[in-house]
N, C-alpha and C positions, 0 to 999 in steps of 0.2 A: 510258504515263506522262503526268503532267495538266502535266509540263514538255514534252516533244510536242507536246502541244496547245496550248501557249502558244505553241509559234516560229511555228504555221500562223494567229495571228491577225495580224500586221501584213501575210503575204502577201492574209489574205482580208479587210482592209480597205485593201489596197492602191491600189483605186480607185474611190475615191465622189467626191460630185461636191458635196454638202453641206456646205462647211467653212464652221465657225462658229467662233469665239473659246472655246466650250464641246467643242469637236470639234479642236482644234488638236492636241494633244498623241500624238491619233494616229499623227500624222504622223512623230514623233519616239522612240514608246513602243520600247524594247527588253527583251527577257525577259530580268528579272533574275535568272532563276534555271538556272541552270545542270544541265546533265546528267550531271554527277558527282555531284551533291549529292542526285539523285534517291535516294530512301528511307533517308534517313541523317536521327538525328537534327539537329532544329533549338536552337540557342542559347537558346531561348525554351522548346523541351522539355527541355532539358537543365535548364533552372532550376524548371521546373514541378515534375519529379520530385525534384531535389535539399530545395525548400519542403516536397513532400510526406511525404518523410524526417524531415521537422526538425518536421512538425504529428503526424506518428507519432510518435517520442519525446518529445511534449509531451503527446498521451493517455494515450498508456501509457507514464508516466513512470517509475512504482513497478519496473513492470514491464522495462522497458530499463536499467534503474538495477543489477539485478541479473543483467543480462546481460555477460558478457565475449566479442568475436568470437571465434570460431573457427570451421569451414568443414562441424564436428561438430555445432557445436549450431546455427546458425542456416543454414536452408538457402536459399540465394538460385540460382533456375535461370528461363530465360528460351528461348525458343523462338530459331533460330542467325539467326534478322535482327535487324544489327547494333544496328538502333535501339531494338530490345527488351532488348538485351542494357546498352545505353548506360544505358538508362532503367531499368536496374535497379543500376547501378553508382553514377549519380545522386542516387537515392533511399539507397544506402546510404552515400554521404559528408553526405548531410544527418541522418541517422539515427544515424551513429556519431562526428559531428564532435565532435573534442574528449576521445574515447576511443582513438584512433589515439596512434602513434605516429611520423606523418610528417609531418615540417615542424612553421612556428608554429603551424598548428590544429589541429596531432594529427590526423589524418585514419588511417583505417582502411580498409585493400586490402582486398577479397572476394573468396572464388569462386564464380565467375555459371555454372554447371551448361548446359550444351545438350545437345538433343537432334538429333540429323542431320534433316534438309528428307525428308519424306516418312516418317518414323520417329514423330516427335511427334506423339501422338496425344493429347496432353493443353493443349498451349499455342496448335498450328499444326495442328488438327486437318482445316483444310479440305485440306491438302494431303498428308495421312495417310489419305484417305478415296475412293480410285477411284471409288465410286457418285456419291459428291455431284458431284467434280471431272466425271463424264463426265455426268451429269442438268442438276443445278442450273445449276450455272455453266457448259454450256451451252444452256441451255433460252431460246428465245423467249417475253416474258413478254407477252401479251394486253392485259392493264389497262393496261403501259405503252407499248405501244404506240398505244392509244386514246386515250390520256393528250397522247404528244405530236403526235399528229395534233387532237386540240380544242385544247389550250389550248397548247401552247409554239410550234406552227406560228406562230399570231398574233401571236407575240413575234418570232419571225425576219422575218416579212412585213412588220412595224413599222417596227425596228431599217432592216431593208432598203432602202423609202419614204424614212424621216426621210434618212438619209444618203446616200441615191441611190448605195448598193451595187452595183457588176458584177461577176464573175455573182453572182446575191442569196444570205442566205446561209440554211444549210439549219439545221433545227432544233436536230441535233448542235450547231451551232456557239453558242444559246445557250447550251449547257452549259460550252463552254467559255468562254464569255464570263462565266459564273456563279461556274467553279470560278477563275478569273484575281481575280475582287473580290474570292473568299474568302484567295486566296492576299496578294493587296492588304492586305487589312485584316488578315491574321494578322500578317505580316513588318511591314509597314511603316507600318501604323494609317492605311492612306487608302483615300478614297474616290472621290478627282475622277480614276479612269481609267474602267476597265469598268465598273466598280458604277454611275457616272454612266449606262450606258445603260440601264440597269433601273432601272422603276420598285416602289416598294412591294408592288405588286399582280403583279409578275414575280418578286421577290423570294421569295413566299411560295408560287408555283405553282412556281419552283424546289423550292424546299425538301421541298414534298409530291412532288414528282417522284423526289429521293432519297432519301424519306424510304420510298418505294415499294420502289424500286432495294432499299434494303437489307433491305425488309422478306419481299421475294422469296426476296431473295437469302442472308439468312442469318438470316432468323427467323421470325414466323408464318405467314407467306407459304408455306411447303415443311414438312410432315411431318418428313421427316431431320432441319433442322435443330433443330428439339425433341431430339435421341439424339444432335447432334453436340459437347457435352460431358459426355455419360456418363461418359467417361472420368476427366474431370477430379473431376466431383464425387465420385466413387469414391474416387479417390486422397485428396480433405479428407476424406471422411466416417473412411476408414482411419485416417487421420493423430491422428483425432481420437479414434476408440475406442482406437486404442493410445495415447493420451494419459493418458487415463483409468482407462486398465489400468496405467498405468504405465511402457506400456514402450514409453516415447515414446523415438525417436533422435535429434530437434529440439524444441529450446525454442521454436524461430518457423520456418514456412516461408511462402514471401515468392517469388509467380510474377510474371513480367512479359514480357507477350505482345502481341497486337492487338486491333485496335478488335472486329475478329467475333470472336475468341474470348470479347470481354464480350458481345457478340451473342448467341451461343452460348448462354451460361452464365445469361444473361437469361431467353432463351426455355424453355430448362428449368428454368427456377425461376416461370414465367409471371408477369414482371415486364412492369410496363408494357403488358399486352396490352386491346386492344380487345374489344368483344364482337362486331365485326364483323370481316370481313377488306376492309385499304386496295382502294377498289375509284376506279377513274378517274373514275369520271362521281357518283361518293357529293357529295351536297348539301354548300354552302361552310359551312354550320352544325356537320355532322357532321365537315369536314375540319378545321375549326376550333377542335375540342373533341377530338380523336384524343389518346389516350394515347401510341401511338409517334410519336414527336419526337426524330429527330437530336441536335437541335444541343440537348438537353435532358437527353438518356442517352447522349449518344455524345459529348461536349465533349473537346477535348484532354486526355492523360492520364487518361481515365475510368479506372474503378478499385470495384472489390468488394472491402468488407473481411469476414470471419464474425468475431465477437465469441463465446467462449466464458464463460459464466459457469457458476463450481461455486459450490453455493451447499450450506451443511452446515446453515443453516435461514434461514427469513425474518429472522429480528434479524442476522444474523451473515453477511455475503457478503464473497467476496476473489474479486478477478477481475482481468484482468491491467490492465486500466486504471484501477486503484483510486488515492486517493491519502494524504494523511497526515494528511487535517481532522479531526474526529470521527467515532466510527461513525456516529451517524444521520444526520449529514449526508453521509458519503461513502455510504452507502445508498440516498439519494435523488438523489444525484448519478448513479451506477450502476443504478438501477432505473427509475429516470423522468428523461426531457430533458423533459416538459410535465407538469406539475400532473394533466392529466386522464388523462395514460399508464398503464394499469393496474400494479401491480406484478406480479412473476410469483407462481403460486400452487402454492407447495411442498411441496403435502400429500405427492405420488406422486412427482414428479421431483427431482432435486438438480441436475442440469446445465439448463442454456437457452444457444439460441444466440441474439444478433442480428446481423442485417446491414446495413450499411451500405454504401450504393449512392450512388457520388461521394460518399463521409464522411458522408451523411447517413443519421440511422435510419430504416430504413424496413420496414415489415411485411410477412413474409412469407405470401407466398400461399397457402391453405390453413391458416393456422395461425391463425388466427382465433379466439376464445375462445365457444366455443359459448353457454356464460354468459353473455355481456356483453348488459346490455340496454340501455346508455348509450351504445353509440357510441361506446366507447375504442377510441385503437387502442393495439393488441397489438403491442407489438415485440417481447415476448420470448419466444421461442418453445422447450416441454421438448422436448430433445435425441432424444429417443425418438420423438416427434409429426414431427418435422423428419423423421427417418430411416424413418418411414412414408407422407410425401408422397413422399419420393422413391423409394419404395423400389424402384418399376419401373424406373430409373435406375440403382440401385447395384449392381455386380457384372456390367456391362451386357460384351458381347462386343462390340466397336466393328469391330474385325478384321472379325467375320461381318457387322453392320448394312452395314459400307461396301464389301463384296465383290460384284463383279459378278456376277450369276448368268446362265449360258449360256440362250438363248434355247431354246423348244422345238425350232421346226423343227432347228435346229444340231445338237443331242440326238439327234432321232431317225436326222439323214443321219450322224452317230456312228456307231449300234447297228447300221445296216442296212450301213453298211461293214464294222464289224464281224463281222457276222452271217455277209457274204458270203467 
């Protein structure tokens, strides 16, 4: 836990010899953060998600306007960690405020669905998955190791010097001095403790440092993790034809999970991916121009929306985020957020999905419009096109991908027991 590593910094600057008027506070700093509170929503997520409720039924106004809860039609499920479960609770008193019936704001109670720890293979799939859990997460990674032997060594050996540190402190301990500022300035918007001993130029070798960490650890960095939301996207793709068909069981279903399950779900939709793989020693040009970025696609509350639109002809579209201005303007509202976004082209298809990544539209990989010779981009992608990028994905056996398989020699000292 990164509150763990918080108590073991006032012992490991317990004696430097360096005190300055900018180094005083040291002296006095206590971890404000508590080992109870460890993995529990924050007050600050608690309101992010509640906002996020309240920017949902402002898009799809038409569309929530014509919705009544109940636990049939809209289905809200969350993986059994409680702050998933919170941040899904959040989201829907900002979502239904006002259409409740409890207390002055009307407020509206849900039921948040889970699935058991090691069972979810759709929300909490890293810990549903024995291959990954026994490979990945514990695999020694090279690059980062290379990583902090060049650059973040010289950050500890710094920090060490300036403040005339005993015994000096080891590399690990930037990080913890890294993840304290982040904790600083999330909670309490400051900067004059930890962050003070990082410079700009630690700041950012931080950041590619985790940006490593995760890319290893739960995205293009590892094969698996590309198959470790098969599951999930199976289950929308499902959700979606039997929508279509008809014989939809929910009017909205609505998951809320962790940061690597958007990890996850990223990587096999190849969002944000580099043409290279994050390498320790890659030039500061090329680190600096990376598509995978944290603190960019991974921000508190990150969040995938899919956008279905049925559309029965180009003049004429109803989609659930429609609203009550005129048709050609709510057509242009609904087919293009920029003048130069192409609209979709309805000869063959009637459905299109889009996606939105952190609320914003953003074009899906592969679905590109082979036509375009301007350089539009493509949000909107036919439903059918979508369900043929993925289609190695869909139907996928997650069970068999994340199963151990016995080694040879074990096999063979098997059969010849056997035999005998």
């Amino acid at each position: 836990s990164d509150i763990i590593k918080f108590d073991e910094l006032p012992i490991l600057f317990g004696n430097f010899s360096q005190v300055s008027e900018e180094t005083l506070w040291i002296k006095s700093w206590k971890n404000p953060f508590k080992i109870s509170s460890a993995g529990l929503l924050s007050r600050d997520g608690e309101n992010e998600l509640y906002l996020m409720g309240k920017r949902s039924k402002s898009r799809y106004r038409t569309f929530w306007e014509n919705i009544t809860y109940a636990s049939n039609v809209v289905d809200f499920s969350s993986s059994s960690a409680s702050r998933a479960g919170q941040s899904g609770f959040a989201y829907a008193l900002g979502l239904f405020e006002g259409q409740g019936s409890l207390g002055k704001s009307s407020l509206q109670s849900v039921f948040m669905h889970t699935e058991p720890t090691g069972l979810d293979k759709e929300l909490a799939m890293k810990k549903a998955c024995p291959k990954w859990r026994s490979t990945i997460a514990r695999s020694t990674n090279h690059e980062m190791i290379t990583y902090i032997k060049e650059k973040i060594s010289p950050i500890a050996n710094r920090i060490t010097e300036k403040l005339g540190i005993t015994p000096p402190l080891k590399p690990i301990h930037v990080d913890h001095i890294h993840r304290a500022c982040g904790f600083e300035v999330a909670f309490f918007r400051n900067t004059t403790t930890w962050c003070s001993l990082l410079t700009d130029a630690d700041l950012l070798t931080m950041e590619y440092f985790n940006d490593m960490h995760h890319y290893y650890l739960y995205s293009y960095g590892n094969r698996l993790n590309s198959l470790m939301a098969c599951q999930l996207i199976t289950s929308f793709v499902r959700t979606v034809d039997n929508g279509l068909a008809g014989k939809a069981k929910f009017k909205s279903v609505l998951r809320f999970a962790h940061a690597e399950t958007i990890y996850f779900l990223m990587t096999l939709l190849n969002l944000n991916k580099d043409k290279h793989l994050l390498k320790a020693k890659d030039p500061q040009e090329k680190i600096a121009s990376r598509k995978f970025r944290s603190s960019l696609i991974q921000p508190f509350a990150a969040n995938i929306y899919f956008e279905i639109y049925k559309c029965s002809s180009l003049s004429s579209l109803t989609a659930i985020n429609d609203n009550k201005k005129s048709r050609h303007h709510k057509r242009r509202r609904l087919l293009s957020i920029e003048d130069d976004y192409n609209y979709p082209n309805n000869d063959n298809d009637e459905t299109f999905v889009q996606l939105l990544y952190n609320e914003q539209p953003t074009q899906i990989p592969g679905c590109e419009d082979d036509d375009n010779q301007n350089g539009h981009i493509q949000l909107f992608c036919p439903w059918s096109k979508f369900k043929k990028i993925l289609n190695k994905y869909i139907g996928c056996d997650l069970e068999g991908i994340c199963r151990i398989k016995k080694r040879a020699k074990s096999f063979i000292r098997e059969k010849h027991f056997h035999f005998n």
